[in-house]
BABA-21560 format. One record per residue: x, y, z of N, C-alpha, C in turn. Coordinates in steps of 0.001 Angstrom, whole numbers, plus 500000, padded with zeros to 6 digits. Example, Ala and Ser with C-alpha at 12.3 -4.5 7.8 and 13.67 -1.06 7.14 Angstrom:
% residues 2
513190494310507800512300495500507800513200496700507800;512850497750507080513670498940507140512900500030507870;
This chain:
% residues 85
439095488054303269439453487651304624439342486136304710;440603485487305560440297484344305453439640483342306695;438943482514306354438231482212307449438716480729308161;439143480947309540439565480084310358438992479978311103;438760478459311460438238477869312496439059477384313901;438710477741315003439100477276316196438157476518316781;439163475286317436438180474627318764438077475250319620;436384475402319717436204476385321530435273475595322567;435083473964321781434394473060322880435554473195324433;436801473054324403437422473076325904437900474253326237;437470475762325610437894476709326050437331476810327654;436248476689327725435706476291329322436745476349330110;436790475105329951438003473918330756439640474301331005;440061474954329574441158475667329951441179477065330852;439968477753330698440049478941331540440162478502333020;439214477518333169438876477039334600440673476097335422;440564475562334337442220474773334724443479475853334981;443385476484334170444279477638334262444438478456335537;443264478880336279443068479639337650443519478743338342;443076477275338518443037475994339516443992475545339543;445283475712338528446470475718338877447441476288339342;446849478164338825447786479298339497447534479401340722;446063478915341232445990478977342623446151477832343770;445945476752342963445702475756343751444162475027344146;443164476030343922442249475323344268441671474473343315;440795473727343718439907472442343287438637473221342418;439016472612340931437946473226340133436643472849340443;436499471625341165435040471747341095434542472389342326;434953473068343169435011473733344639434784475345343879;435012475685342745435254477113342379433976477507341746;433666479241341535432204479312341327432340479315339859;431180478918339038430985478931337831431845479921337115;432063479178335703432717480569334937431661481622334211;430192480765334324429206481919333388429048482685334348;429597482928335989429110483523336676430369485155336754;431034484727336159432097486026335662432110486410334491;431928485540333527431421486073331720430435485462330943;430231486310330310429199485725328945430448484764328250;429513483247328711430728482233328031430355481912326367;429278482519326412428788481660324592429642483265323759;429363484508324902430391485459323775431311485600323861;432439484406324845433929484318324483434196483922323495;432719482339323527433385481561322005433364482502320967;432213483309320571432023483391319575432814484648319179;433746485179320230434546486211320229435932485652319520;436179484472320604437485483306319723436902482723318524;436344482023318150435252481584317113435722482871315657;435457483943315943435390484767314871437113484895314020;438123484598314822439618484228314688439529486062314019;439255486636314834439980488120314413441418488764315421;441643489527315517442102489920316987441941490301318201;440703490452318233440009490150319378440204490135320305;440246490329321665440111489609322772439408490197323831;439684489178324982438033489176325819439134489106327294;438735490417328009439534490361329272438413490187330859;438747489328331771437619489603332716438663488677334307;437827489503334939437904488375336556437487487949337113;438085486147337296437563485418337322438417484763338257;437980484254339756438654483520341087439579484416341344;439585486076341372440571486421342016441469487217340647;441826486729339697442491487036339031442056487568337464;442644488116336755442780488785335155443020487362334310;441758487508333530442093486182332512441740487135331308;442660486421330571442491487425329009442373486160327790;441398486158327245441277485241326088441826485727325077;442276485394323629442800486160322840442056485406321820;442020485779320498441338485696319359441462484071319175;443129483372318805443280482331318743443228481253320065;442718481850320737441950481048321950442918480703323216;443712481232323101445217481373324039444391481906325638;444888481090326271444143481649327669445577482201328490;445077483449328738446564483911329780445601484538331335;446286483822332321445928484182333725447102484857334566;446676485928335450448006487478335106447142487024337166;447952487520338061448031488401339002446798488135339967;446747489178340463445172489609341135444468490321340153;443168490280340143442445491237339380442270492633340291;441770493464339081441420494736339255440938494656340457;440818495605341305439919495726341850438639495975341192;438476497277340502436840497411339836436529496393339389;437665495648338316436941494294337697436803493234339193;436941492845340353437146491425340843435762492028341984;435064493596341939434056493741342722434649493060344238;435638494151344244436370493629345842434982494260346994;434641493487347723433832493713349059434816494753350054;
């Protein structure tokens, strides 16, 4: 197996940019991202460069990380996943 490395120092930053653009709001106005996932086991989920991926909701919406660190932001989230009140 061969072993690849990804940058996951701005995976953060892209998840967070990514919502703050589909929605509009002001990233630093938005609640934490460790407060929707385990952020050290995204990296190390992207980090591992398998196929992988890591789905969760976060400001409302479905963010899906994928192995090679591709951030995709989809819709509204689940309800079960977005713990609608």
């Amino acid at each position: 197996m061969e072993s690849t490395t990804i940058d996951t120092a701005g995976l953060c930053s892209d998840i967070v940019t990514a919502i703050a653009e589909r929605t509009g709001a002001d990233p630093l106005e938005m609640d934490p991202l460790y407060d929707a996932v385990d952020v050290d086991a995204v990296k190390a989920i992207v980090g591992s460069a398998g196929d992988a991926s890591v789905e969760f909701a976060y400001h409302g919406h479905t963010v899906v990380v994928d192995g090679d660190g591709s951030v995709t932001v989809t819709g509204e989230a689940e309800p079960e996943m977005a713990g609608v009140e």
